[in-house]
N, C-alpha and C positions, 0 to 999 in steps of 0.2 A: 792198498785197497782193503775195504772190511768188507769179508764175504761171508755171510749167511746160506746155508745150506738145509734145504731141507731131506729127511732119511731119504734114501735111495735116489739124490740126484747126480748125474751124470755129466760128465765134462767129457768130450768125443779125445780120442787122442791127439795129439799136435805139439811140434816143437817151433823154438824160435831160438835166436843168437844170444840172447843175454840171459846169465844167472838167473835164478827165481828164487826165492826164499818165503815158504810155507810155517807160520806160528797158528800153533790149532787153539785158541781161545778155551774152547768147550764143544764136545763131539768126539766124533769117532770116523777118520776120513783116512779111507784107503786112497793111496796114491799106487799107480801102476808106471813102472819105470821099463826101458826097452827090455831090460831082464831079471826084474827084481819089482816084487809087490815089500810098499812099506806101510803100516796103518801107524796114523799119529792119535795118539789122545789127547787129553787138557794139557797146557806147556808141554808139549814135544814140539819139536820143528825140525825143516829138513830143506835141505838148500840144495835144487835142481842145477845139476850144472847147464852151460850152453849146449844147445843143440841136441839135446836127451829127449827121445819121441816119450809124453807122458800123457798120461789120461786119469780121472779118478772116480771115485761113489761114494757117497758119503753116507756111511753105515751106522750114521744118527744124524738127529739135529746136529748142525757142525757152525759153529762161529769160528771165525781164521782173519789173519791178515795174510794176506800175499803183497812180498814185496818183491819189485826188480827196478835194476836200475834204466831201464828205459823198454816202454809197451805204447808205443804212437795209436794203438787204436783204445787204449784208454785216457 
């Protein structure tokens, strides 16, 4: 999926069973992990494993793809 973000939007926290893989386009997007905060900027990415409680804010305009290999409510 291509996700656009505007500054300080919020994703509530929530986990699921399958990997996720986070590529930041352009931006600046904190990701919050059960115990560890990561910020990605332009070409960084960061691959959530299964079952990892995450949440994020996106601390600019932020372009990203987020990929996993299966999300049945998208």
């Amino acid at each position: 999926a291509h996700v656009e973000l505007e500054e300080g939007a919020i994703t509530a926290a929530h986990r699921h069973a399958h990997e996720e893989i986070i590529y930041v386009v352009s931006g600046l997007w904190q990701i919050n992990l059960d115990e560890a905060v990561v910020v990605l900027e332009a070409n960084q990415s960061l691959v959530i494993p299964p079952n990892v409680e995450h949440s994020s804010v996106a601390l600019a305009d932020t372009r990203a793809v987020v990929s996993t290999n299966y999300r049945p409510e998208w």
